[in-house]
C-alpha positions as CSV (number, residue, x, y, z in Angstrom):
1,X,38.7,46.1,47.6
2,X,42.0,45.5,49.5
3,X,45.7,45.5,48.3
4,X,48.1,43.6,47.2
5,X,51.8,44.1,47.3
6,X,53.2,41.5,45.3
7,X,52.2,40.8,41.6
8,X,50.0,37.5,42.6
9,X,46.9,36.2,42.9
10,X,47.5,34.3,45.8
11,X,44.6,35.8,48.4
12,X,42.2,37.4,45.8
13,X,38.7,36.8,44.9
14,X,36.1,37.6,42.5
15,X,33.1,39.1,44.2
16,X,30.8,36.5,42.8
17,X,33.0,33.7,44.4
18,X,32.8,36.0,47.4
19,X,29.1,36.2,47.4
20,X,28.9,32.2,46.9
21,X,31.1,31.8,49.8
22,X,29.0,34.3,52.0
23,X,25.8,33.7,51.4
24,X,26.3,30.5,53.0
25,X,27.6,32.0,56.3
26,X,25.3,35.6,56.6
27,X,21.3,36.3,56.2
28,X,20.0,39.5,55.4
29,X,18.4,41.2,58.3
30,X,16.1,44.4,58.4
31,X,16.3,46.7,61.2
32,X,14.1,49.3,60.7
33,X,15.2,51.1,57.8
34,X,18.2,49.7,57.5
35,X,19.3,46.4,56.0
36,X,22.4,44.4,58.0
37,X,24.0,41.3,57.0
38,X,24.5,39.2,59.9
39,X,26.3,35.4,60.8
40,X,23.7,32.4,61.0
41,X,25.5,31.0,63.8
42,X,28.7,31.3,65.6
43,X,30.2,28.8,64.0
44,X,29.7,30.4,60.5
45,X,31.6,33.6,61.7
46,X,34.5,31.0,62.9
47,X,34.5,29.7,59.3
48,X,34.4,32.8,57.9
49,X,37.7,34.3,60.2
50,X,39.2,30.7,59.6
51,X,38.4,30.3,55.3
52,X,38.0,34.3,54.1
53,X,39.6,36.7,56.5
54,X,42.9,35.3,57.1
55,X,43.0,34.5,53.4
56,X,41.5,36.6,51.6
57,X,43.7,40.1,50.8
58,X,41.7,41.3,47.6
59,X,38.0,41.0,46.4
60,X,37.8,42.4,42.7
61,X,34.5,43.0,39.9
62,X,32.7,43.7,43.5
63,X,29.6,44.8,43.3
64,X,27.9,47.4,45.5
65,X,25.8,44.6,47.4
66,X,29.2,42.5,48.3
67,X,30.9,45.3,49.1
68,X,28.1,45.7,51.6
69,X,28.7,41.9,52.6
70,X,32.0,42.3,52.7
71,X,32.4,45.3,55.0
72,X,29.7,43.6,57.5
73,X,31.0,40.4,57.8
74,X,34.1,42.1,59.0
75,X,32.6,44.3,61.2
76,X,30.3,41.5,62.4
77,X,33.8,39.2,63.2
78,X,34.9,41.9,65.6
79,X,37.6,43.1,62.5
80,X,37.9,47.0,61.8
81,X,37.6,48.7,58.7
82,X,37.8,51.8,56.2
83,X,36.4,52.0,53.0
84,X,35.9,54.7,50.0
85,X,33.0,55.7,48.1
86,X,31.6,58.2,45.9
87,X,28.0,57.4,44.6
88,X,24.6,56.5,45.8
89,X,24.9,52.5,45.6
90,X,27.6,52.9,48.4
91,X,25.7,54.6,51.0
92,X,24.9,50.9,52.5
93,X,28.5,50.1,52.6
94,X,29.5,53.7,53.9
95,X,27.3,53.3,57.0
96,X,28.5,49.7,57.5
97,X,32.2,50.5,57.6
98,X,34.3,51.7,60.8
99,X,35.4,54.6,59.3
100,X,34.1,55.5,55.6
101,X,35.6,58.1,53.2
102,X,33.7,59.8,50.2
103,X,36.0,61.5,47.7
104,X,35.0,65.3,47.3
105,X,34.8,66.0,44.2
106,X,33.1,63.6,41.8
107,X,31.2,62.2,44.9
108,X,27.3,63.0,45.2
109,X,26.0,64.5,48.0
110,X,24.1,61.7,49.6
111,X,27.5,59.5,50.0
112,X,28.9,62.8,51.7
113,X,26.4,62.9,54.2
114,X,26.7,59.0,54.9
115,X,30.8,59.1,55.4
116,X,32.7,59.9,58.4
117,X,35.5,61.9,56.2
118,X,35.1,63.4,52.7
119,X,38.3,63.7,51.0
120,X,38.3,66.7,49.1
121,X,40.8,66.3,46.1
122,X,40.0,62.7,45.7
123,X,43.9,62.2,46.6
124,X,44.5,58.8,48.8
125,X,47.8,60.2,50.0
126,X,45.3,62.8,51.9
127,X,43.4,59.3,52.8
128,X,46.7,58.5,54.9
129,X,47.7,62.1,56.3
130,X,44.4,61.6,57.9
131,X,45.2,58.4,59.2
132,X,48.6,59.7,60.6
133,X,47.1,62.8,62.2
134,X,44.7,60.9,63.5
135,X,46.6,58.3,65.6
136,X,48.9,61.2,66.9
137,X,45.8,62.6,68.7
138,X,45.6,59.3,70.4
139,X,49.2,58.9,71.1
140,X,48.9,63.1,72.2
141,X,46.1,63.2,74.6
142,X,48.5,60.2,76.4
143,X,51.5,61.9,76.7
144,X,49.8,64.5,78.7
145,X,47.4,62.2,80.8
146,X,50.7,60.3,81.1
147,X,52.8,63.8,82.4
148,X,49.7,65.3,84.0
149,X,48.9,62.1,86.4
150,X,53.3,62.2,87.2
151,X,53.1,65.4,87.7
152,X,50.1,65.6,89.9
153,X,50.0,62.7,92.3
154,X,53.6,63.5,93.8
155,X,52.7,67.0,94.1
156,X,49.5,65.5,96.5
157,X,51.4,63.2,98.5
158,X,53.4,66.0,99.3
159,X,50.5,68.1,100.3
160,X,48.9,65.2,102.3
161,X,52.3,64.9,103.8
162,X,52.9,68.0,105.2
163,X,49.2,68.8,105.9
164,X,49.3,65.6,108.0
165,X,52.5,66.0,110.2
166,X,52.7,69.8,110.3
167,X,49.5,71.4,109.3
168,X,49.9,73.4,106.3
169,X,51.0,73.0,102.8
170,X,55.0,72.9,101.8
171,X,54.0,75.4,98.4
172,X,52.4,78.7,98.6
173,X,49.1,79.4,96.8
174,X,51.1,81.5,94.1
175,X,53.2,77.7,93.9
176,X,50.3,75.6,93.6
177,X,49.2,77.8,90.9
178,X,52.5,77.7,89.0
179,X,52.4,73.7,89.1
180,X,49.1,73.7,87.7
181,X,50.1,75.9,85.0
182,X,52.9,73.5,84.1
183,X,51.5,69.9,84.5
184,X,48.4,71.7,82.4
185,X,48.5,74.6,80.6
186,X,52.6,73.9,79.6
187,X,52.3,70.0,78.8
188,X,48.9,70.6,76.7
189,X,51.0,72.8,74.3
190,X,54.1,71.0,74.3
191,X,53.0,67.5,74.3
192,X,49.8,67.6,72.4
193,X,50.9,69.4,69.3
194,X,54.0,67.9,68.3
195,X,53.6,66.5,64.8
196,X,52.9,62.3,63.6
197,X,55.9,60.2,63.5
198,X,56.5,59.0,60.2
199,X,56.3,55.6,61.2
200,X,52.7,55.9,63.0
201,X,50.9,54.4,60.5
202,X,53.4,50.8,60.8
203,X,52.3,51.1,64.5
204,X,49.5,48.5,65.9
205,X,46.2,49.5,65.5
206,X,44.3,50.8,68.7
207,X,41.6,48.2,69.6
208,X,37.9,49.7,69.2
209,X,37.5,48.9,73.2
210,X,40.9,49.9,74.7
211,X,41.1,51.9,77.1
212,X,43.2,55.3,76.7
213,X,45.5,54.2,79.6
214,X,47.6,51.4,78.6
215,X,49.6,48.9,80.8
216,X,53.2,50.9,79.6
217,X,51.3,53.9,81.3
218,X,50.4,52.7,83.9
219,X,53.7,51.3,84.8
220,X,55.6,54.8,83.9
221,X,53.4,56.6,86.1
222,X,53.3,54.7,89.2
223,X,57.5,54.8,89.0
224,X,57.4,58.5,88.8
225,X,54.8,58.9,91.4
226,X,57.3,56.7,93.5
227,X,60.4,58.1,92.5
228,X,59.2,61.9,93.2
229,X,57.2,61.2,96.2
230,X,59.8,59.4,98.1
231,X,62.6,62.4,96.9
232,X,60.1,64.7,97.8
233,X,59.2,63.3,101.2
234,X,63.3,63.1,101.9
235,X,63.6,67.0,100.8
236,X,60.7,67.3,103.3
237,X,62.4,66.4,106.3
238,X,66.0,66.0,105.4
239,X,66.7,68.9,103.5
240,X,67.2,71.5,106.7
241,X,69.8,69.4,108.5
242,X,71.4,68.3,105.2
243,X,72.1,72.0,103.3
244,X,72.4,73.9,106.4
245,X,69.1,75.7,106.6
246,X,67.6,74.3,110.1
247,X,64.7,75.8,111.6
248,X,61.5,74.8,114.1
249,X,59.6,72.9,111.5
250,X,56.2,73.9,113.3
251,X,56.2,76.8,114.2
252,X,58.6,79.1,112.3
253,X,57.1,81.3,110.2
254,X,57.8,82.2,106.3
255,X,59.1,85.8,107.3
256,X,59.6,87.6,110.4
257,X,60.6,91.2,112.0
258,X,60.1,94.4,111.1
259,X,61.0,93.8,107.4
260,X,59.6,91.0,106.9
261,X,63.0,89.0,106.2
262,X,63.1,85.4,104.4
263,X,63.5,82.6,107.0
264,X,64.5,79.4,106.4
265,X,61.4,77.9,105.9
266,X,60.5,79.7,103.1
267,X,63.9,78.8,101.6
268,X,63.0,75.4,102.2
269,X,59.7,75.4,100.7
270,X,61.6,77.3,98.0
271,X,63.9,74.7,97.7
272,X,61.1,72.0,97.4
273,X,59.5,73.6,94.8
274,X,62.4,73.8,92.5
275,X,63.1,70.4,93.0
276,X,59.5,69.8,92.1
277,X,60.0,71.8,89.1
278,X,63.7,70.2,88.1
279,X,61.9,66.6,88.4
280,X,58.6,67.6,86.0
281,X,60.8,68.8,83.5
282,X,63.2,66.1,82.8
283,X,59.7,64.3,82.9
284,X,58.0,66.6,80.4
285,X,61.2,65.0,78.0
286,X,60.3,61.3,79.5
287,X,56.8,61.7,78.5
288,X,57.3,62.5,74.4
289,X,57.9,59.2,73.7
290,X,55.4,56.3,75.0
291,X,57.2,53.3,76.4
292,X,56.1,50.0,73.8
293,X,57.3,47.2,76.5
């Protein structure tokens, strides 16, 4: 169990001077009908982080039992973990593990039905496709919470805005509906399906209790929210005066006359809608790449 990159021996370990080391440290609980290894104390799973996890890159001649050790005493130190299997005597292990793999074709049913993943022509390379694929669905789903949330919030701060001072909404219904199309609909496709980046799998690992809005997020959204709001709110009131298109922002309507002729609010509230637009989509290419700082 493990790897080693260099030819060493510097960080490996025979199973049986794994299990002397261990037994030590962990007691063999049953819960129901399962059996779990667990520390004595908390000061055994400080040794244990301290003496065999930092040290410790490769266990060899492991039987199924230490395997099972193994894989609990790293889940029980708060670590994370994957592991492999194929037969019966590594169901125990399988369950134990954060994420277990069973390889599909000399593997007996029984280990299939106890791993997360079966791999189904017992290739490893298929081991880290999965691995790939499977952080870019994290990294996906925030890009678009991270475009959606940009794209959203200014768009009700305008609202409010405008509802507040002159009672009615600066977009049309047919508007509203386009923007939700976009900031949904549109980022969903062209954020969440782009392919891994080859170097993914050198990223940091996600902690098993962080939560799917990170600090760099955060920080992102609450500058475009500021940034579009504040242009937004200057288009709002400045943008009649400024590019000639003055009218009574209260009462005008959107058309008027016989043939119902275009005012200048509606050009206006077309105008702040392609600005809208123009913003979202320079965003849409700000969004494809997470900030790291």
């Amino acid at each position: 169990m493990g790897i080693i990159e260099q030819e060493s021996e510097e960080g490996a370990i025979s199973g049986d001077e794994f299990s002397s080391i261990i037994t030590q440290m962990m007691v063999l609980n049953e819960i129901g009908s399962e059996t779990i290894y667990q520390f004595r104390s908390e000061e055994e799973k400080r040794n244990f982080i301290q003496k065999v996890r930092r040290t410790t890159k490769i266990i060899y001649r492991a039987s199924p039992a230490q395997k099972h050790m193994f894989i609990s005493a790293l889940r029980e130190s708060g670590q994370q973990c994957a592991i492999t299997g194929s037969n019966v005597n590594d169901i125990a292990s399988l369950k134990s593990a954060s994420v277990s793999y069973c390889l599909g074709v000399n593997g007996c049913q029984v280990a299939k039905l106890s791993s997360d993943f079966v791999v189904q022509d017992n290739d490893f390379n298929s081991i880290k496709n999965s691995i790939r694929w499977g952080r870019n669905l994290t990294v996906s789903v925030r890009r678009f919470i991270q475009f959606s949330l940009s794209g959203v919030l200014p768009c009700i701060v305008l609202i409010a805005l405008s509802g507040g001072v002159f009672g009615r909404s600066p977009f049309t219904m047919q508007q509203i509906l386009l923007i939700d199309m976009l900031t949904g609909i549109g980022a969903a496709v062209s954020l969440a399906t782009e392919a891994p980046d080859k170097l993914i799998t050198k990223s940091e690992r996600r902690k098993e209790n962080e939560s799917i809005l990170i600090p760099c997020m955060t920080r992102d959204i609450i500058a475009q929210v500021v940034y579009q709001s504040l242009v937004l709110g200057i288009m709002l009131f400045a943008a009649p005066p400024i590019f000639g298109i003055k009218y009574e922002l209260y009462n005008t309507p959107l058309r008027e006359g016989p043939y119902s002729v275009p005012t200048n609010r509606m050009i206006h509230q077309t105008f702040l809608f392609e600005v809208f637009i123009l913003m979202n989509v320079f965003n849409l290419f700000n969004c494809r790449r997470l900030s790291t700082v």
